[in-house]
C-alpha positions as CSV (number, residue, x, y, z in Angstrom):
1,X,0.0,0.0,0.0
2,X,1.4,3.2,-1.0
3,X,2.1,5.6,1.7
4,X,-0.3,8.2,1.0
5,X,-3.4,6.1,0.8
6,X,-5.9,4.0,2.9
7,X,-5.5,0.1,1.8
8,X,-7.9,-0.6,-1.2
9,X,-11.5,-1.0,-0.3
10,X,-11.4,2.7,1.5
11,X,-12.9,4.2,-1.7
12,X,-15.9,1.9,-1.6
13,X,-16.6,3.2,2.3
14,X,-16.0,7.2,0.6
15,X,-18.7,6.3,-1.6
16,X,-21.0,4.5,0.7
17,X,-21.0,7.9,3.4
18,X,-21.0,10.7,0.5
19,X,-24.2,8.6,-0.6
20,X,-26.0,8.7,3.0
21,X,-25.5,4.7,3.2
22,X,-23.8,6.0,6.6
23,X,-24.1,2.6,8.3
24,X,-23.0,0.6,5.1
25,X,-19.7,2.5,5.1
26,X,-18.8,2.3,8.9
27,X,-18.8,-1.4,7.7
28,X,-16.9,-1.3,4.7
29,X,-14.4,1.3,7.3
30,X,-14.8,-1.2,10.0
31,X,-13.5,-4.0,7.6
32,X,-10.2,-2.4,7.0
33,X,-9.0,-2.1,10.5
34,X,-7.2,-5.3,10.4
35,X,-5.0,-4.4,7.6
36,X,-4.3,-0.8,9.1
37,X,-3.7,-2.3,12.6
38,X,0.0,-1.0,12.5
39,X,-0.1,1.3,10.4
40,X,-0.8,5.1,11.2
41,X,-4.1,5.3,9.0
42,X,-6.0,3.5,12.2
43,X,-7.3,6.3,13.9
44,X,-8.5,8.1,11.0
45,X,-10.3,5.1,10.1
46,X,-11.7,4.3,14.2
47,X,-12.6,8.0,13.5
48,X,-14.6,7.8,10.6
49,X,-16.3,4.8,11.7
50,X,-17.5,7.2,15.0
51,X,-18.8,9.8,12.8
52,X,-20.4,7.6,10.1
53,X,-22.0,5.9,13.3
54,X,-22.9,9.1,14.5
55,X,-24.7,10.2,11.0
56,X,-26.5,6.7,10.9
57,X,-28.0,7.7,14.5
58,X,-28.7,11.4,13.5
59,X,-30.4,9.8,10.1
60,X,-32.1,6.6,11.5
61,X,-33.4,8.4,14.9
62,X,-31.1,7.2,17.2
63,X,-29.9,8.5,19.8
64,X,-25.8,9.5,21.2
65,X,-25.8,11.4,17.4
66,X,-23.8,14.0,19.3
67,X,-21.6,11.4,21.4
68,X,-20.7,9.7,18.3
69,X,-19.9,12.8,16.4
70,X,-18.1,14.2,19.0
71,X,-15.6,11.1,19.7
72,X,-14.6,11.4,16.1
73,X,-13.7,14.6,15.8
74,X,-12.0,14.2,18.8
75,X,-10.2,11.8,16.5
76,X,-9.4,13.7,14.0
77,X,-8.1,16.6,15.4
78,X,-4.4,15.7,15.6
79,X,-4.8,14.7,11.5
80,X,-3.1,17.7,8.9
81,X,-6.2,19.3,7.1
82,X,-5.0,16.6,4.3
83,X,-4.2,13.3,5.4
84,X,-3.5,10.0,2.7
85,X,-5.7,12.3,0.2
86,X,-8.6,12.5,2.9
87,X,-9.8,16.3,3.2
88,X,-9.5,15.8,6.9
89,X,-10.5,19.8,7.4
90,X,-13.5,19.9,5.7
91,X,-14.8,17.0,7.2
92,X,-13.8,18.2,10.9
93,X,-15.6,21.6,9.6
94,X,-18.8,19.6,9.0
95,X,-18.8,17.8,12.3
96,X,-17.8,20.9,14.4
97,X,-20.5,22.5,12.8
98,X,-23.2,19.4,13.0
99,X,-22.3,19.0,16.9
100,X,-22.6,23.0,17.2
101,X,-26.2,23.1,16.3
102,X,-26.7,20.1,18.3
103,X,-25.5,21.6,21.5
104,X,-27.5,24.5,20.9
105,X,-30.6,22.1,20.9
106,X,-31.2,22.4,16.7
107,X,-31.2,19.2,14.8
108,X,-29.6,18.2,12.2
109,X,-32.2,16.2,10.1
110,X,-33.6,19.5,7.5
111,X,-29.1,19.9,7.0
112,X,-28.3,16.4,6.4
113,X,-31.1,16.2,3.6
114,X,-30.2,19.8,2.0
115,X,-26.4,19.4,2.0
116,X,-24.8,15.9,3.4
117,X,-22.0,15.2,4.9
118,X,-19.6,14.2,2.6
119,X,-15.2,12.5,2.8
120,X,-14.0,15.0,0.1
121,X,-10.4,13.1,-1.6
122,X,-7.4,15.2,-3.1
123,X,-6.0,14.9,-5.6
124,X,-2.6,15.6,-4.7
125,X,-1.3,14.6,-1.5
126,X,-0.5,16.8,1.6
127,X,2.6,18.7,1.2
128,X,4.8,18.7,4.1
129,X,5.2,21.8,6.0
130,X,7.9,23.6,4.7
């Protein structure tokens, strides 16, 4: 596996979350842990899983949405804005955002329809700090 990327397969769980199939891709995530288990992709992946998990609640009616959101983007805060082509940022943006209006007792269902969360990939991968 080429250091920038996740182990093949990861595209497939992109795909399932930017189409709303939020508890189809914490599986397909879920399924790569055992290849990553040494490998510093791990905890991007646990975190993913925690925020697909927290979509699937938010989505399905669940509740600990904002439990599950919250332990993954406490996850994937030490990760650059960029990490192994994942737009680590933007996602972290969205969550912040999503557990914002949560804590301010909004919900989440009207933005999820109108403009869903999404894994954006780059293109290019993450430059290191110069």
């Amino acid at each position: 596996m080429p250091p920038d990327r996740f182990p093949p397969g990861f595209g497939a769980g992109v795909r399932l979350f930017n189409a709303g199939a939020f508890f189809a891709a914490h599986e397909a995530f879920e399924d790569l842990l055992d290849v990553t288990e040494d490998d510093d992709c791990w905890e991007c992946l646990v975190a993913l899983i925690q925020v697909a998990v927290g979509y699937h609640k938010c989505v399905s009616g669940h509740p600990g949405v904002a439990r599950m959101l919250g332990l993954g983007a406490a996850k994937l805060a030490p990760f650059p804005a960029v990490f192994r082509r994942v737009a680590v940022g933007r996602l972290r943006r969205r969550v912040a955002d999503d557990l914002a209006t949560l804590q301010a007792g909004g919900s989440l269902a009207a933005r999820i329809e109108a403009s869903p969360p999404r894994i954006e990939m780059s293109r290019e991968p993450a430059r290191p700090a110069e």
